[in-house]
GULUMFI-864168 format. One record per residue (C-alpha): residue in one letter; x, y, z. Coordinates in steps of 0.001 Angstrom, whole numbers, plus 500000, padded with zeros to 6 digits. Layout:
AXYZ
...
***
This chain:
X222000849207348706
X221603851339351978
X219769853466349943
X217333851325348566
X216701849823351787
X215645853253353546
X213727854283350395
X210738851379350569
X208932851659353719
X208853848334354399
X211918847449354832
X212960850559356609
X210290849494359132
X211987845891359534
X215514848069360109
X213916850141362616
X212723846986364508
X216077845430364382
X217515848310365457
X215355848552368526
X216268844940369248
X220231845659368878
X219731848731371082
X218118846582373875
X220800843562373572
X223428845886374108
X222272848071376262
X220763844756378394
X223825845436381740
X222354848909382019
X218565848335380604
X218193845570383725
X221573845152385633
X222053841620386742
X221610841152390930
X225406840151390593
X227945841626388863
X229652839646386291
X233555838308386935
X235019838273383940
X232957841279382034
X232882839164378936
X230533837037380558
X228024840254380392
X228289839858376176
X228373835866375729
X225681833550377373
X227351830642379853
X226803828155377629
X229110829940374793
X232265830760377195
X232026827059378879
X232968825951375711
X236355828096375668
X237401827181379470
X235534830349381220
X234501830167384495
X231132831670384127
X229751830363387739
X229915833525389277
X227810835463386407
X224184834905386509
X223399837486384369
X221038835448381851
X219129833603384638
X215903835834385279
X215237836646389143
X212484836027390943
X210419836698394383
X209989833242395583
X207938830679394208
X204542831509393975
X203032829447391379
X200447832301390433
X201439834917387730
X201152838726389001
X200006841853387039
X202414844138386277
X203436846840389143
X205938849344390355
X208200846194391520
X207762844283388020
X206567846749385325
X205985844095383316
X204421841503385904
X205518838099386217
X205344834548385194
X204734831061387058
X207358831034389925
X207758834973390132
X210053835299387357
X210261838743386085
X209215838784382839
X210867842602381533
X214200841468382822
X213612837665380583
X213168839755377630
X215502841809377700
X218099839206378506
X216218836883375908
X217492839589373125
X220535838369373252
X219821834803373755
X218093835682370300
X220628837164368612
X223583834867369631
X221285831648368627
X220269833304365386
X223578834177364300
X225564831478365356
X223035829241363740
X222944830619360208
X226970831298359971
X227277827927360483
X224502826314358259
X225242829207355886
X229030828259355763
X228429824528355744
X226150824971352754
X227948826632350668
X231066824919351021
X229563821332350053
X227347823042347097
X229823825100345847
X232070821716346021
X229204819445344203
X228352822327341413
X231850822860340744
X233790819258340725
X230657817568339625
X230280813918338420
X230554811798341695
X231045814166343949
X228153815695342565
X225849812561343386
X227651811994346914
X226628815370348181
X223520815884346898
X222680812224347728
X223330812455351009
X221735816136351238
X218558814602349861
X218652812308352972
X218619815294355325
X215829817366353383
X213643814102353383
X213308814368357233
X210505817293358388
X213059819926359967
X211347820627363598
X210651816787363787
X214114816239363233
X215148818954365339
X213055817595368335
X214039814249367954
X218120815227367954
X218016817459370447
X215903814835372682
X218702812114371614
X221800815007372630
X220099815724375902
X218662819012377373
X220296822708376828
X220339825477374658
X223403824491372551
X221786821350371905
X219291822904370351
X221658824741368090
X223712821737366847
X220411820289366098
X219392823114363874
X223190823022362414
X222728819731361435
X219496820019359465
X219609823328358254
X222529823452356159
X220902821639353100
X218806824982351778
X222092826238351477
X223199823819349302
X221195822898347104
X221139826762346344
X225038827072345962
X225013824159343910
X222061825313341101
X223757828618340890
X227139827109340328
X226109824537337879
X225188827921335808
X228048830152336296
X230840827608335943
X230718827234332401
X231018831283331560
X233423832795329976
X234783834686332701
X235704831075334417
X236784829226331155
X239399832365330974
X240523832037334327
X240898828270333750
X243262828932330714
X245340831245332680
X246001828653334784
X244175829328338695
X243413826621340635
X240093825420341609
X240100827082344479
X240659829947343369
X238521829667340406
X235358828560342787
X236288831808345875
X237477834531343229
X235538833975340461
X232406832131340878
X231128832560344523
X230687836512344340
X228885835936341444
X226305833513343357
X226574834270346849
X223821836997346780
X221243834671346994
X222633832886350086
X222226836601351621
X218553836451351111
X217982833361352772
X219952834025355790
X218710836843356739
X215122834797356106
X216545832126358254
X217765834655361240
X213938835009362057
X212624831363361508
X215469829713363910
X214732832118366458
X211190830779366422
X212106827595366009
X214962827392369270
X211711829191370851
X209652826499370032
X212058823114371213
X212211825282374563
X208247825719374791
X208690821936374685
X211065822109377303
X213943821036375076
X215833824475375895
X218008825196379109
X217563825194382494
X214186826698384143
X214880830210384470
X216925830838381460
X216368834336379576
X214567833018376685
X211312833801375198
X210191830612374274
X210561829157377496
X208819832446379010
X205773831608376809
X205923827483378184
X205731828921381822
X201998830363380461
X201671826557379824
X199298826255382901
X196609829383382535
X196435829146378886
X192163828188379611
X192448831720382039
X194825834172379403
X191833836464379981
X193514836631383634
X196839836005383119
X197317838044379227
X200530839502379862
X202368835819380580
X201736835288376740
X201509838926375169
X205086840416375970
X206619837237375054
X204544836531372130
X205087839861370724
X208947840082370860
X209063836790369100
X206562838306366416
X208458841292366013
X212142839844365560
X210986837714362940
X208706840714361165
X212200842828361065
X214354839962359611
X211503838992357225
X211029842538356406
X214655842943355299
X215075839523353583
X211979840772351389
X214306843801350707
X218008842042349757
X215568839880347554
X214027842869345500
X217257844365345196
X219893841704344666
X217148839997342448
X216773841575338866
X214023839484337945
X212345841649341547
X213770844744340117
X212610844588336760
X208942843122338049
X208420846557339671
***
């Protein structure tokens, strides 16, 4: 598969850009060190908001809130001090994106293991069991894919209350349908093979049956989509936090770099780079992960393979 991948030039490109990316998320401590260092070092790889959750005392550790020289509400050009310039309020806006690669990557990822995981544990439950469990699931899955997904998003994470991990459960809680509705169709046509009527007679339990025998036979599909998905929640957490959904003011995040533009978008001509370096990492993390979900699709899809 690693092979394919580096042989069309397309998605080789989207590796290299993900690469980059990786590079500057873990390289972020040395790329721009934080003003304070970070008690425990842990807090260097997990944002606040993720180690709260397991007890951590992350109030010492500011290394995901950007610094800035005082609060000027005028943008300045890039210079020696800020190579990059900076936004509304002196925020520097190389240190928020290289900070905001993580943010990226830890929303993206936690995001689509969960909706991923969700998914195809209720479709691989509907497509196997079938009859009323069937109609249960997908019934109440239809619900969730009837509501427009950033609507819904908006109007959770408004109900949950400001922050970044609201902003995730919202996308956790109407993202995971895809997912199953996908698990399920696949299911419903590799259930009654041969393979699985033998394993049946031998006696294996449905459990087994569904994790041995018929998910790695539909699961490549689910591969696709995520890595699709990786790119379109980042710009979607990017976009609640434009709309000041996201966490607190000063936050490394790219979407809520681009809402402190929100002021000078009628003078961008004088203020370009409050938009542009923002704008462009969000343009480019999604290019890489489309770029490779175009490539697990023409491989892992024969129909793709045998098109070409």
């Amino acid at each position: 598969m690693i092979k394919k991948i580096l042989r069309n030039p397309l998605s080789f490109a989207g590796c290299f850009i993900l690469i980059i990316f990786s590079v500057v998320a873990l390289g972020a401590p040395f790329f721009a060190p934080p003003e304070r260092p970070c008690t425990p070092a842990v807090s260097y790889w997990l944002p606040g908001w993720a180690l709260s959750a397991f007890g951590v005392d992350v109030s010492n550790c500011k290394a995901y809130t950007i610094p800035h020289d005082g609060r000027w509400p005028d943008p300045k050009p890039p210079s020696d001090t800020h190579l990059l310039g900076t936004t509304a309020g002196q925020y520097d806006i190389l240190y928020g994106l290289i900070w905001g690669t993580r943010t990226a990557f830890s929303v993206g990822i936690v995001v689509v293991l969960c909706i991923a995981s969700l998914g195809v544990f209720l479709g691989s439950v509907s497509g196997y069991f079938g009859r009323w469990v069937d109609e249960l699931i997908m019934r109440v899955t239809e619900v969730f894919l009837s509501f427009p997904f950033l609507i819904a998003a908006i109007v959770l994470t408004s109900i949950l209350g400001k922050g970044l991990d609201k902003i995730m459960i919202a996308l956790i809680a109407f993202g995971w349908p895809t997912y199953a509705r996908l698990v399920r169709g696949d299911i419903l046509a590799v259930k009654e093979r041969e393979y699985v009527q033998a394993a049946r007679a031998t006696g294996a339990g449905h459990l087994r049956i569904i994790f041995r025998h018929i998910l790695p036979n539909t699961i490549y599909p689910v591969f696709v989509l995520a890595s699709l998905d990786m790119g379109a929640i980042v710009l979607t957490a990017a976009a609640l936090s434009f709309l000041g959904l996201g966490s607190e003011v000063g936050f490394a995040d790219w979407g809520q770099m681009i809402s402190f533009a929100r002021n000078f978008i009628t003078e961008l001509g004088s203020y370009w780079w409050t938009v542009v370096y923002p704008g462009l990492a969000i343009v480019f993390f999604v290019l890489g992960w489309n770029l490779i979900g175009d490539a697990f699709r023409d491989i892992l899809d024969p129909r793709m393979s045998g098109s070409r």
